[in-house]
C-alpha positions in Angstrom: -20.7 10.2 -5.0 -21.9 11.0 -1.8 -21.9 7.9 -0.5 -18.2 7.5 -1.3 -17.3 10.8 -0.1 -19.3 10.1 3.6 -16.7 7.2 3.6 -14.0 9.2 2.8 -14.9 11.7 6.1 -15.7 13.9 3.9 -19.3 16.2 4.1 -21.8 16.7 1.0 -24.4 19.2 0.1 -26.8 19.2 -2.4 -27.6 22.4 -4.3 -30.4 23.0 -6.8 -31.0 26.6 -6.5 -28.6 28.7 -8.5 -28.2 30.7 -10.9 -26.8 28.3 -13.7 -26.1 30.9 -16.6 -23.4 32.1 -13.4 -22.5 28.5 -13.5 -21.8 28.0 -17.3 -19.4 30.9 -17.4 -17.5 30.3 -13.9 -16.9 26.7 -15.5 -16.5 27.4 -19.0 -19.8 25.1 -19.3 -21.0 24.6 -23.4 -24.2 25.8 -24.1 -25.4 22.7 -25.1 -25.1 22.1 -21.4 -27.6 22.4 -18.3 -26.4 22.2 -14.9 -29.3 21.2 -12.9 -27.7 20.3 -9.8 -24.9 21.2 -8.0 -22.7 18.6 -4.8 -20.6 20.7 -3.2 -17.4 18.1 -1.1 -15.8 19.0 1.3 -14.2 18.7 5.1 -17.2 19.4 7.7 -16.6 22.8 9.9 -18.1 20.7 12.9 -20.5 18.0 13.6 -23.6 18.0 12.0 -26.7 19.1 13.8 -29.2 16.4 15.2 -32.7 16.6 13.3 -34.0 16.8 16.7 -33.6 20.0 16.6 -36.7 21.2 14.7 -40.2 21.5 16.2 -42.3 18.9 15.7 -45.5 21.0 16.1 -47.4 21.3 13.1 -50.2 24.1 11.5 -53.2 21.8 10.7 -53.3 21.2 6.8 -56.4 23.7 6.2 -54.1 26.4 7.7 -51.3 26.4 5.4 -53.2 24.6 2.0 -55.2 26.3 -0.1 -57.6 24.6 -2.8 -58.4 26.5 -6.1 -58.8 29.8 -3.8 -57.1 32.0 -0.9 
């Protein structure tokens, strides 16, 4: 779906962090069901940004990982 809507012109968005008991009722969802995910469609309010953008500079590993203690 994303694919096709990227040929369409059209922007995507992948959500998996909501609240999906908000989900079920918005949507009239059964209980039997679980939303997991959520792709959001739609027109793109500008270009998107280049990945460029982030710093490549990175904490060593033994700075930010912590093995069986802090």
């Amino acid at each position: 779906m994303m694919l096709q809507a990227t040929q369409l012109g059209l922007g995507t968005v992948w959500i998996c962090y909501f609240e999906p008991e908000v989900i079920k009722e918005e949507f009239n969802i059964p209980e039997n069901i679980e939303p997991v995910n959520i792709l959001a469609i739609g027109y793109a309010a500008g270009e998107a940004a280049s990945p460029d953008r982030h710093d490549t500079d990175r904490k060593p590993l033994e700075e930010t990982v912590y093995y069986e203690s802090f």
